[in-house]
Biopython code that builds the backbone (N, CA, C, O; Angstrom):
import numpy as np
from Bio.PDB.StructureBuilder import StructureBuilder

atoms = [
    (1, "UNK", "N", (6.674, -15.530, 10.847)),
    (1, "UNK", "CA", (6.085, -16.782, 11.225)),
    (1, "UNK", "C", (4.702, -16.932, 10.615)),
    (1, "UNK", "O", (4.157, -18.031, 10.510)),
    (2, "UNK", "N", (4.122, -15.728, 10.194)),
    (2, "UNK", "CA", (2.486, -16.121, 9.831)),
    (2, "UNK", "C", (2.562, -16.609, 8.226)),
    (2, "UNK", "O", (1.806, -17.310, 7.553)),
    (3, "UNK", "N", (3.685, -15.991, 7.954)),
    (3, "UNK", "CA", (3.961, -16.355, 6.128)),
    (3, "UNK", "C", (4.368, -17.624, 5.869)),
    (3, "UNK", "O", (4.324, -18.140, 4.752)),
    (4, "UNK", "N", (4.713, -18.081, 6.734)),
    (4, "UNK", "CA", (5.641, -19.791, 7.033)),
    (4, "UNK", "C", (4.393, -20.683, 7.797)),
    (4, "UNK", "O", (4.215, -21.773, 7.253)),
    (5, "UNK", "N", (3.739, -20.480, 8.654)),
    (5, "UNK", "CA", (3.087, -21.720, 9.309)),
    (5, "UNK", "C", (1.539, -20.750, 8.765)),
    (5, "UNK", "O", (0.570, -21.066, 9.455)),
    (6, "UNK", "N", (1.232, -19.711, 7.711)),
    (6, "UNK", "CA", (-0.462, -19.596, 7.694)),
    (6, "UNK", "C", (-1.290, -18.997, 8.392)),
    (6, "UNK", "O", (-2.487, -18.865, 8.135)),
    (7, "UNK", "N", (-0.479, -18.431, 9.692)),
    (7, "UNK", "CA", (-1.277, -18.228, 10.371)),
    (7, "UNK", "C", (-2.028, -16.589, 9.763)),
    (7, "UNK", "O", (-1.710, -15.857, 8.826)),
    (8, "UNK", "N", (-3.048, -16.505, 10.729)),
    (8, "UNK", "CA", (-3.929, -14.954, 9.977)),
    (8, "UNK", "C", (-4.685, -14.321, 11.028)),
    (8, "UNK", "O", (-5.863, -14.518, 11.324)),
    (9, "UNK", "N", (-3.697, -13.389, 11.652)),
    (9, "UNK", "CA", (-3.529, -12.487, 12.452)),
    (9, "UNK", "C", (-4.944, -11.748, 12.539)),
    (9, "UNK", "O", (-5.606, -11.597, 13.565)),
    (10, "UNK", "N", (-5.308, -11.270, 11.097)),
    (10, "UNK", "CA", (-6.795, -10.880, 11.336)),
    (10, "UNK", "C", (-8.034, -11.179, 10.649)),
    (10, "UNK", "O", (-8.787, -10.309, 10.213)),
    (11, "UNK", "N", (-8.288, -12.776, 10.536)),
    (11, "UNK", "CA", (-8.888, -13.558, 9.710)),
    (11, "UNK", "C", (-8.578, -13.248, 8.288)),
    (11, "UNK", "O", (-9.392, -13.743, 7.509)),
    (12, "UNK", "N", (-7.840, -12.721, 7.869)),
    (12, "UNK", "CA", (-7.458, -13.035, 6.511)),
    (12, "UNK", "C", (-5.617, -13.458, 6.158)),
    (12, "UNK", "O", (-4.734, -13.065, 6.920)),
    (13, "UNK", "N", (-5.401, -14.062, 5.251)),
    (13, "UNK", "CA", (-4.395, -14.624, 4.808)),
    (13, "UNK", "C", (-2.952, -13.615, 4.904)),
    (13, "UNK", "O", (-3.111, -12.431, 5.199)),
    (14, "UNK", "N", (-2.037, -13.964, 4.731)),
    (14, "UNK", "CA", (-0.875, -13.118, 5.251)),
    (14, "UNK", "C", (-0.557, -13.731, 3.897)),
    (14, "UNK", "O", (-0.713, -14.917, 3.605)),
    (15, "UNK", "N", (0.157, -12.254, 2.685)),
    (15, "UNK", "CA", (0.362, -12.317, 1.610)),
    (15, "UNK", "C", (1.563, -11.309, 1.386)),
    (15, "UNK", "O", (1.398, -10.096, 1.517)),
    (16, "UNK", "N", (2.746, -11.857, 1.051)),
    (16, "UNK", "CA", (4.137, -10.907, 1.037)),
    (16, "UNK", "C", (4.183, -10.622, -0.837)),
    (16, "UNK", "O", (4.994, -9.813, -1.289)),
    (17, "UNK", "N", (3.440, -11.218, -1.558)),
    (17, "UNK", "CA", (3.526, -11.128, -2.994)),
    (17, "UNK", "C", (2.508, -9.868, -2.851)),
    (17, "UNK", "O", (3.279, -9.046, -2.356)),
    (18, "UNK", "N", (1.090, -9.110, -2.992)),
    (18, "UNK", "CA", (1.052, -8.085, -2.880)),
    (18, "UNK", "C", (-0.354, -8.305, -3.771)),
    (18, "UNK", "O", (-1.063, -7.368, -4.138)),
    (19, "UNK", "N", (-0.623, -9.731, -4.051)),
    (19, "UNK", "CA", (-1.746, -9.858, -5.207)),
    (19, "UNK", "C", (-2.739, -10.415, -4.024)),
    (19, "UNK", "O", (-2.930, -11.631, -4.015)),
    (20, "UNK", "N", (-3.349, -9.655, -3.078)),
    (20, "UNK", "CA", (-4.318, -10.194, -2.050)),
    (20, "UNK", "C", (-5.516, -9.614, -2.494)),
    (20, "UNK", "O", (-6.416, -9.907, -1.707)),
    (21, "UNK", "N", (-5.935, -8.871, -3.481)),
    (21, "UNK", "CA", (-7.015, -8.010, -3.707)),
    (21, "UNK", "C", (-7.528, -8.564, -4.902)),
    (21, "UNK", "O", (-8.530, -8.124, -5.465)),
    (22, "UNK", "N", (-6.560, -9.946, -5.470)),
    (22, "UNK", "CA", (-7.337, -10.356, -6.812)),
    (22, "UNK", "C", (-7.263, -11.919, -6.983)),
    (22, "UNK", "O", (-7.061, -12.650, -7.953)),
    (23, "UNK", "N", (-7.570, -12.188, -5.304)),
    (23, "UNK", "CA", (-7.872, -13.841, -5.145)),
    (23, "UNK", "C", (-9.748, -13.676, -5.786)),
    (23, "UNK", "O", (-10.409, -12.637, -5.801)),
    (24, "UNK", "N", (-10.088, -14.743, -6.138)),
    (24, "UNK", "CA", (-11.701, -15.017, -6.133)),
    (24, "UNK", "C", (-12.605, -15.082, -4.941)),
    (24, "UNK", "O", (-13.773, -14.697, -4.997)),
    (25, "UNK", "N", (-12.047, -15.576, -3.856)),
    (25, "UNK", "CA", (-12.209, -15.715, -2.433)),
    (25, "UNK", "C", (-12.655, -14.377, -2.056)),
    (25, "UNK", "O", (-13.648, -14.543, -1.347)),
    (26, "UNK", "N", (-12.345, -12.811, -2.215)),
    (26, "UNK", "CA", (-12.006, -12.035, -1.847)),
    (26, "UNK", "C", (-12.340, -10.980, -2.188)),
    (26, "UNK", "O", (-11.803, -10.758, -3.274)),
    (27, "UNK", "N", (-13.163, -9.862, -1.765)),
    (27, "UNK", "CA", (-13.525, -8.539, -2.214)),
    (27, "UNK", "C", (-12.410, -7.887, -3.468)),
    (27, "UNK", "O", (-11.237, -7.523, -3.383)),
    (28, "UNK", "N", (-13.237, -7.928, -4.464)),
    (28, "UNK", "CA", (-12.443, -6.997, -5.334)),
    (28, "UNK", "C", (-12.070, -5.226, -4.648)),
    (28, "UNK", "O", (-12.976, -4.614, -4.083)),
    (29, "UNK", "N", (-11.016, -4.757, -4.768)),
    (29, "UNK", "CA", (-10.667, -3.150, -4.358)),
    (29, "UNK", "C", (-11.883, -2.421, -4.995)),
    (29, "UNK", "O", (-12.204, -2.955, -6.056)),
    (30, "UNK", "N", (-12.689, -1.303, -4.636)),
    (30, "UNK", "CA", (-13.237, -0.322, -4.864)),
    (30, "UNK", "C", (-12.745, 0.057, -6.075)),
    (30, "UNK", "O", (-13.281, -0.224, -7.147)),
    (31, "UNK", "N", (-11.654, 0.740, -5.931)),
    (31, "UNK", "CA", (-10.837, 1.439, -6.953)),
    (31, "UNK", "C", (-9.939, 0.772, -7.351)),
    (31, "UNK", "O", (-9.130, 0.633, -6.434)),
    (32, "UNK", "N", (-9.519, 0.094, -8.552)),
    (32, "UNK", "CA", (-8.264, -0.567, -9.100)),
    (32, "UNK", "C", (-7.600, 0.840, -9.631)),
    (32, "UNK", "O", (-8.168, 1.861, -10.020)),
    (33, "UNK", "N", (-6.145, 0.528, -9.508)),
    (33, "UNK", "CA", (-5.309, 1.326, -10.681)),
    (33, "UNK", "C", (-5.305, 1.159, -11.883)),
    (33, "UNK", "O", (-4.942, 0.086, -12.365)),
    (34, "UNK", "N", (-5.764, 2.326, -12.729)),
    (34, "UNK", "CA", (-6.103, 2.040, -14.431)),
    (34, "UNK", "C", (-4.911, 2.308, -14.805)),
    (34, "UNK", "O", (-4.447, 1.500, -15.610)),
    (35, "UNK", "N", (-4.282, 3.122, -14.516)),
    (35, "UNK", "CA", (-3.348, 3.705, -15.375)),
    (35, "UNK", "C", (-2.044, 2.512, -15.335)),
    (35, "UNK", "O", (-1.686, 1.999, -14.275)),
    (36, "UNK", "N", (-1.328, 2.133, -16.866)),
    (36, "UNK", "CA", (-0.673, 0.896, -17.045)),
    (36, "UNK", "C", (0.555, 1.381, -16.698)),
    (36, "UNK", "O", (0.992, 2.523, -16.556)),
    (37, "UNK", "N", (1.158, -0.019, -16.558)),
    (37, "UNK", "CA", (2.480, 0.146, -15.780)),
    (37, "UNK", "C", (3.818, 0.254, -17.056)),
    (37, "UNK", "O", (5.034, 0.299, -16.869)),
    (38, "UNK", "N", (3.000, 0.273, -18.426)),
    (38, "UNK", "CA", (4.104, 0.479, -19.047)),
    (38, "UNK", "C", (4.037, 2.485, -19.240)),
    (38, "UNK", "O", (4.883, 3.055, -19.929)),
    (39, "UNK", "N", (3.178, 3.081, -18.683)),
    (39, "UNK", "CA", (3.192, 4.575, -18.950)),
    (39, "UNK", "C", (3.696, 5.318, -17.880)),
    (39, "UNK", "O", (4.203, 6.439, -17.862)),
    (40, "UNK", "N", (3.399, 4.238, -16.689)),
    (40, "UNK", "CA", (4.728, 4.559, -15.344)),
    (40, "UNK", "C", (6.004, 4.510, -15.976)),
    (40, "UNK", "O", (6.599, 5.588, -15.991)),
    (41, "UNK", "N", (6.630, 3.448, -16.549)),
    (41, "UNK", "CA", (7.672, 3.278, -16.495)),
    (41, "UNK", "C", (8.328, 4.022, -17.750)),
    (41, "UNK", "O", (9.496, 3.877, -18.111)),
    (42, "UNK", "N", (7.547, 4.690, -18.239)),
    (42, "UNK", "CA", (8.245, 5.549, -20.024)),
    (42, "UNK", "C", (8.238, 7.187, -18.819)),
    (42, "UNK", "O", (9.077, 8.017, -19.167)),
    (43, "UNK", "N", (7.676, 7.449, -17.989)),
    (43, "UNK", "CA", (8.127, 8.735, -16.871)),
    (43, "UNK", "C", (8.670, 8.220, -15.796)),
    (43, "UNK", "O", (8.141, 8.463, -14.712)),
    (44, "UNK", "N", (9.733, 7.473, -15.857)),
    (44, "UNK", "CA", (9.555, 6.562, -14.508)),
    (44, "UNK", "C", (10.786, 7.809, -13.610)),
    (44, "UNK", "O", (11.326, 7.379, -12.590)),
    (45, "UNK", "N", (11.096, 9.131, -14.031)),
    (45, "UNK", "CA", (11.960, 9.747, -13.098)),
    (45, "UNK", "C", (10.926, 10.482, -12.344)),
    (45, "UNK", "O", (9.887, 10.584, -12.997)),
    (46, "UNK", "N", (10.885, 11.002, -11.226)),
    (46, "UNK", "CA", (9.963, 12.084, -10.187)),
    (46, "UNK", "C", (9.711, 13.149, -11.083)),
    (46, "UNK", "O", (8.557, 13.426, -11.408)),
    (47, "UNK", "N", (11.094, 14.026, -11.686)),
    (47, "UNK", "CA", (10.359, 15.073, -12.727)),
    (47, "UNK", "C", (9.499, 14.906, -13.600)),
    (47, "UNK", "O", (8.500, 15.624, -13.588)),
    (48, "UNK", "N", (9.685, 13.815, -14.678)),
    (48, "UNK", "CA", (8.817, 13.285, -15.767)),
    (48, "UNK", "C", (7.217, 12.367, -15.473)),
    (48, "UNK", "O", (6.220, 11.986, -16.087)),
    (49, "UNK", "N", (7.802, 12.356, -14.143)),
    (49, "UNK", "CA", (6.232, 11.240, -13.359)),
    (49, "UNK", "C", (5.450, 12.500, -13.321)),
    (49, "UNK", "O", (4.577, 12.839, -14.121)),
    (50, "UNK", "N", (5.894, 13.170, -12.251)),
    (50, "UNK", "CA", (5.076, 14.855, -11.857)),
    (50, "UNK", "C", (4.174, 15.580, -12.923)),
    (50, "UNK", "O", (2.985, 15.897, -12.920)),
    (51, "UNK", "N", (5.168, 15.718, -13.815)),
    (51, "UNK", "CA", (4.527, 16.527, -15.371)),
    (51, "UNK", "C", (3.267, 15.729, -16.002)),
    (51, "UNK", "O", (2.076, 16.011, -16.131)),
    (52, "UNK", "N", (4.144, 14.491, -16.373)),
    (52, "UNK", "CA", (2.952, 13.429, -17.052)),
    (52, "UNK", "C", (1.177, 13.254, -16.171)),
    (52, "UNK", "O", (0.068, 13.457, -16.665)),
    (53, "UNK", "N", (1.566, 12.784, -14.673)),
    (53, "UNK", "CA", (0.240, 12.635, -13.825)),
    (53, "UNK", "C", (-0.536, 13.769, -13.419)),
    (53, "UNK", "O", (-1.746, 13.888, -13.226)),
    (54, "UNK", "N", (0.614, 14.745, -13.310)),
    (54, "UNK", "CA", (-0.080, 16.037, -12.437)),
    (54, "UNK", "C", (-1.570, 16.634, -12.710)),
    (54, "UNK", "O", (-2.310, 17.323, -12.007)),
    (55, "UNK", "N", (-1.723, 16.036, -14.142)),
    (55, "UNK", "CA", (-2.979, 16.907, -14.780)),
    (55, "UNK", "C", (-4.151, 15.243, -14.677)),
    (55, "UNK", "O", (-5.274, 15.423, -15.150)),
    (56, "UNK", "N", (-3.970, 14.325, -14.314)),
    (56, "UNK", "CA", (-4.413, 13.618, -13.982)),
    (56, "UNK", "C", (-6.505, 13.747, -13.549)),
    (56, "UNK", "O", (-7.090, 13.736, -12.465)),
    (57, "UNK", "N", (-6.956, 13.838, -14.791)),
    (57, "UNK", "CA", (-8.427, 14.194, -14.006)),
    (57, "UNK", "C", (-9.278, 13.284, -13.177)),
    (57, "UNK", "O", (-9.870, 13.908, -12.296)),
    (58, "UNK", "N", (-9.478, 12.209, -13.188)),
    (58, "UNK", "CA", (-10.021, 11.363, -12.483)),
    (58, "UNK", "C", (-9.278, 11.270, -10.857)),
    (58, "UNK", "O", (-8.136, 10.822, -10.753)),
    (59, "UNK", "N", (-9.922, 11.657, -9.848)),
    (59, "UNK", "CA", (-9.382, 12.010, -8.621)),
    (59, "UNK", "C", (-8.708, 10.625, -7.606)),
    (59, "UNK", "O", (-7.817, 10.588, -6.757)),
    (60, "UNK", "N", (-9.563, 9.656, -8.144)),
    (60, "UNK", "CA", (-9.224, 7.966, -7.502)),
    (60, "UNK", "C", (-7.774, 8.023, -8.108)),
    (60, "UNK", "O", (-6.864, 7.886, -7.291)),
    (61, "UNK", "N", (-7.495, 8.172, -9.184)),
    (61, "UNK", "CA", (-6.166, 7.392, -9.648)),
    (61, "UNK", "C", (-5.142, 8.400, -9.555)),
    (61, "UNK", "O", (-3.999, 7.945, -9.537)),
    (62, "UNK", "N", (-5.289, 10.005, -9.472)),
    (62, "UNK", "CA", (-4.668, 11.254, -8.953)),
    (62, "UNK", "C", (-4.209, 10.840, -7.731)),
    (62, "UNK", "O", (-3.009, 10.605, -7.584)),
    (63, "UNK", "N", (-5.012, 10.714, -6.810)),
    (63, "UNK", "CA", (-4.635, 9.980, -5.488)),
    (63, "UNK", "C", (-3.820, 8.678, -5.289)),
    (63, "UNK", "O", (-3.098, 8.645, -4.292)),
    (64, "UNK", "N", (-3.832, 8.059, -5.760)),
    (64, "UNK", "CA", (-2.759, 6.563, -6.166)),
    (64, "UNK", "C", (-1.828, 6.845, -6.633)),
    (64, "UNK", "O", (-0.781, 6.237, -6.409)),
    (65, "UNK", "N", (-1.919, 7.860, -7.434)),
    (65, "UNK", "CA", (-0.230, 7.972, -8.355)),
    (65, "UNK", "C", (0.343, 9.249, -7.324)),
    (65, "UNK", "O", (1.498, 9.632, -7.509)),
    (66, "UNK", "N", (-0.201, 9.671, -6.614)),
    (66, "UNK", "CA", (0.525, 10.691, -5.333)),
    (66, "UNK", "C", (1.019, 9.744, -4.409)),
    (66, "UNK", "O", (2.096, 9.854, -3.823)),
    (67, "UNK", "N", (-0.050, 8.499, -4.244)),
    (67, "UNK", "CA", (0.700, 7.399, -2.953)),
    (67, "UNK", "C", (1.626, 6.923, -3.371)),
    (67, "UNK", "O", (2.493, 6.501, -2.606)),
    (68, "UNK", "N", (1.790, 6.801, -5.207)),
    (68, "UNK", "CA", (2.729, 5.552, -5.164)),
    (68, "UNK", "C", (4.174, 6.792, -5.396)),
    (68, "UNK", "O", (5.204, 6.620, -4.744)),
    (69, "UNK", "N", (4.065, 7.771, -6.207)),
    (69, "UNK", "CA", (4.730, 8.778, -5.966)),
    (69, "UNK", "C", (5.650, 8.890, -4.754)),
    (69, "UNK", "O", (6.878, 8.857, -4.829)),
    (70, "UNK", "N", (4.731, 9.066, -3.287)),
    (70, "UNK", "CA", (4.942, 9.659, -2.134)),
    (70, "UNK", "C", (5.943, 8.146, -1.780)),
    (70, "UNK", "O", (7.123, 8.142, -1.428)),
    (71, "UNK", "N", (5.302, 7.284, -1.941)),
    (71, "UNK", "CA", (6.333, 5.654, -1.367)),
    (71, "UNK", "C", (7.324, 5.536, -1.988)),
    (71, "UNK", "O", (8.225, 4.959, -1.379)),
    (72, "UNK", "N", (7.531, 5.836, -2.928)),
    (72, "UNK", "CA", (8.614, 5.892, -3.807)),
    (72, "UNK", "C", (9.668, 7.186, -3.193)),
    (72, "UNK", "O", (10.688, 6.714, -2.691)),
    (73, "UNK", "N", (9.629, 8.047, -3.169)),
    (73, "UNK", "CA", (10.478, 9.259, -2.852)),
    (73, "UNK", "C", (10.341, 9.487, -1.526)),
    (73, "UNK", "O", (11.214, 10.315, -1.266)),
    (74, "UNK", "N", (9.673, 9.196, -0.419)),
    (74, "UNK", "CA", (9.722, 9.495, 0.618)),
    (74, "UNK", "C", (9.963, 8.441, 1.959)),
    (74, "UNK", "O", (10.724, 8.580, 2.916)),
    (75, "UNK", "N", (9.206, 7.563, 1.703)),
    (75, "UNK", "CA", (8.948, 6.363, 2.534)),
    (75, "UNK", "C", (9.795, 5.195, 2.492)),
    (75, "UNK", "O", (10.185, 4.465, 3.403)),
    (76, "UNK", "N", (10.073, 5.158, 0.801)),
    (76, "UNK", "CA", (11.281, 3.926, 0.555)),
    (76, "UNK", "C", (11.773, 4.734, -0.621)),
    (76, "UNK", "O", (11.427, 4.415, -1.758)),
    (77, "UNK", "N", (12.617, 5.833, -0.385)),
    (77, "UNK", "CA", (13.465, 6.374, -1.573)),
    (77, "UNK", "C", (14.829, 4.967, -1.864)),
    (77, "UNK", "O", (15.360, 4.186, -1.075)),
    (78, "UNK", "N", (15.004, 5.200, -3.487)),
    (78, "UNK", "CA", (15.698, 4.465, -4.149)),
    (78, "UNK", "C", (16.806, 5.158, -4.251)),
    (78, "UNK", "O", (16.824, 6.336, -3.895)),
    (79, "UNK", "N", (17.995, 4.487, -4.794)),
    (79, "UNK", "CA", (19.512, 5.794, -5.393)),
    (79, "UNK", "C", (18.905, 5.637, -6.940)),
    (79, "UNK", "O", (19.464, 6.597, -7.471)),
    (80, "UNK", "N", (18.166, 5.064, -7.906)),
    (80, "UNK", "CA", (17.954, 5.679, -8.941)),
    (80, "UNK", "C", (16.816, 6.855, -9.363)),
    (80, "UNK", "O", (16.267, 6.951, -10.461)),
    (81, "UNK", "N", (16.582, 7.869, -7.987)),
    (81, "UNK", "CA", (15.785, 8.554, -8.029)),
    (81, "UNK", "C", (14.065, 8.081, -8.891)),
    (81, "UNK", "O", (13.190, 8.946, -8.842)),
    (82, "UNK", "N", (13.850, 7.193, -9.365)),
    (82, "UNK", "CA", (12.715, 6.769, -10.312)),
    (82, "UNK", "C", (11.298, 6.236, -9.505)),
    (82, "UNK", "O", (11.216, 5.739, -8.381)),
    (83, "UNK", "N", (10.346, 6.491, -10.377)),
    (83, "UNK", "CA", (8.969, 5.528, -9.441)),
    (83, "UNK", "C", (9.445, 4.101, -10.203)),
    (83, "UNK", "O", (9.918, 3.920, -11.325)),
    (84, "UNK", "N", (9.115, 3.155, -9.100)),
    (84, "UNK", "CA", (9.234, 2.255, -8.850)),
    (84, "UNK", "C", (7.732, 1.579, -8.721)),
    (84, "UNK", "O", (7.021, 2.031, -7.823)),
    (85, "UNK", "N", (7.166, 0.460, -9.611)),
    (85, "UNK", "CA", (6.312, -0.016, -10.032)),
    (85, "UNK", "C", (6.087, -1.202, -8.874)),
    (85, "UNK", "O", (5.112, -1.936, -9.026)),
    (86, "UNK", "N", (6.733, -1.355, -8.022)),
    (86, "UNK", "CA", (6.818, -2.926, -6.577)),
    (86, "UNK", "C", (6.142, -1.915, -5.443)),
    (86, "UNK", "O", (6.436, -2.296, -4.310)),
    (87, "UNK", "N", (5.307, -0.719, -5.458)),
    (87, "UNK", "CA", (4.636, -0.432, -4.766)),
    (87, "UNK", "C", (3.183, -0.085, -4.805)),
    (87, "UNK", "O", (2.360, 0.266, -3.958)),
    (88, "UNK", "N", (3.159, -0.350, -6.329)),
    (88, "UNK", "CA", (1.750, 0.064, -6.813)),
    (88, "UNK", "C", (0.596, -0.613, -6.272)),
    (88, "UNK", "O", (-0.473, -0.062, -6.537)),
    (89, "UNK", "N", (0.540, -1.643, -5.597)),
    (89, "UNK", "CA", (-0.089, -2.480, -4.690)),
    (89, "UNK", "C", (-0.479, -1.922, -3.572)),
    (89, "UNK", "O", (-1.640, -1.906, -3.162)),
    (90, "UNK", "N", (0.526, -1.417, -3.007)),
    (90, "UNK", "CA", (0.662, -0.867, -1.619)),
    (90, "UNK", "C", (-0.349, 0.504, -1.684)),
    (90, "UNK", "O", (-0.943, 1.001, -0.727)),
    (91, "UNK", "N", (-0.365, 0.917, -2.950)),
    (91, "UNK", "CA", (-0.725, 2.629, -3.050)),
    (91, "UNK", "C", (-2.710, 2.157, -2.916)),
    (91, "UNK", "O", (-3.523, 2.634, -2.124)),
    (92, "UNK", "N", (-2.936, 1.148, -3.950)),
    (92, "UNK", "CA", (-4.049, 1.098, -4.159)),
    (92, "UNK", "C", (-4.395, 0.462, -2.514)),
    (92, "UNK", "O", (-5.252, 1.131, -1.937)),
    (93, "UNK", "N", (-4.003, -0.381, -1.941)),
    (93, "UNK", "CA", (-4.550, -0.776, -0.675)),
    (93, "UNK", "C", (-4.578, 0.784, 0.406)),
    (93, "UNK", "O", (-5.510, 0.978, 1.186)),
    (94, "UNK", "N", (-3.711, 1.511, 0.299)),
    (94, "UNK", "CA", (-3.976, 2.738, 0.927)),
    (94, "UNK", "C", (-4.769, 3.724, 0.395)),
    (94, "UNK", "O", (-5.230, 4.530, 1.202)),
    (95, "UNK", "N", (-5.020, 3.846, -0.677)),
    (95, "UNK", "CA", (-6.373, 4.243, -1.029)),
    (95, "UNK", "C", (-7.210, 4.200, -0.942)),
    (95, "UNK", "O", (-7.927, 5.197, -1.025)),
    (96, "UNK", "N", (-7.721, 2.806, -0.680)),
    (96, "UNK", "CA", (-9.329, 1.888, -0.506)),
    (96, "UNK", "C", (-9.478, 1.878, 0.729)),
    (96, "UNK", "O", (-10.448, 1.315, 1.236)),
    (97, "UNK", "N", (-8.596, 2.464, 1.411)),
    (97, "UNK", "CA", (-8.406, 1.810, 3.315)),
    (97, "UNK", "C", (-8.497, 0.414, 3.763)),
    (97, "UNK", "O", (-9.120, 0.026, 4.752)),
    (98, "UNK", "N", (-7.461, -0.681, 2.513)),
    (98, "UNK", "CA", (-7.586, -2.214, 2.839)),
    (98, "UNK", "C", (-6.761, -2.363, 3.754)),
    (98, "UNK", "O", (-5.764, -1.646, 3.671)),
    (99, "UNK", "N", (-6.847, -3.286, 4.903)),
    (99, "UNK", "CA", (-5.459, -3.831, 5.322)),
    (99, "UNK", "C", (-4.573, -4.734, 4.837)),
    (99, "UNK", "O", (-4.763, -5.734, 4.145)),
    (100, "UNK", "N", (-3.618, -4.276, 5.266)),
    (100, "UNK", "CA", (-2.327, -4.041, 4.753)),
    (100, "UNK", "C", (-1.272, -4.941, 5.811)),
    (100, "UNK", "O", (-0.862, -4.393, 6.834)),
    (101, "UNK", "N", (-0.882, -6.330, 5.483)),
    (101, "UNK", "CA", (0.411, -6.818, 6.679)),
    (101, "UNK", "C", (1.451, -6.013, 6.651)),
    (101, "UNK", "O", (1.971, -6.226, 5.556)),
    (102, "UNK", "N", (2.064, -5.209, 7.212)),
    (102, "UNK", "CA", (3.401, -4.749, 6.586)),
    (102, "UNK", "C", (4.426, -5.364, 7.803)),
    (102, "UNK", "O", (5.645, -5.219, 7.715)),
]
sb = StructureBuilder()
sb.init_structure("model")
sb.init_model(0)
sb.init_chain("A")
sb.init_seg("    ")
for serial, (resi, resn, name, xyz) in enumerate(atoms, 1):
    if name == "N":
        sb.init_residue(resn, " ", resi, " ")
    sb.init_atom(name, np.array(xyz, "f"), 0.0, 1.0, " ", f" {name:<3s}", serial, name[0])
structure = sb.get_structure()
């Protein structure tokens, strides 16, 4: 109902698309995700993600690619075993400690 009539549960907007962190209106995230979504998707299996990020030096985006990792295989596992790029949103808002409608 808040996505349909607007309403905003905790003074801010109720957003099911996942792009709430890059209105103008709106605090930019602390930490954006650098790393591109076409270098997710060339490791996009758990083994080949693991290897590729693991050495990951910058600790902000080490931490994001473990959340989006962890959402992917644990929280909302897929049957094509792969990371899945429709959570990368979710990882960076749990990183920054934004809220989050879920």
């Amino acid at each position: 109902m808040a996505q349909i009539f607007g309403f905003r549960p905790h003074g801010r907007p109720v957003d099911a698309v996942g792009d709430y962190h890059r209105r103008k209106n709106q605090e930019k995230l602390a930490k954006p995700f650098t790393i591109s979504p076409a270098s997710i998707n060339q490791n996009c299996s758990f083994s080949n993600y693991l290897k590729k990020f693991s050495a990951e030096k910058d600790k902000d985006q080490q931490h994001m690619l473990f959340l989006l990792y962890w959402l992917n295989r644990i929280i909302f596992p897929n049957r094509s075993s792969a990371v899945l790029l429709e959570y990368r949103h979710l990882a960076e808002a749990l990183h920054n400690h934004t809220d989050v409608g879920l």
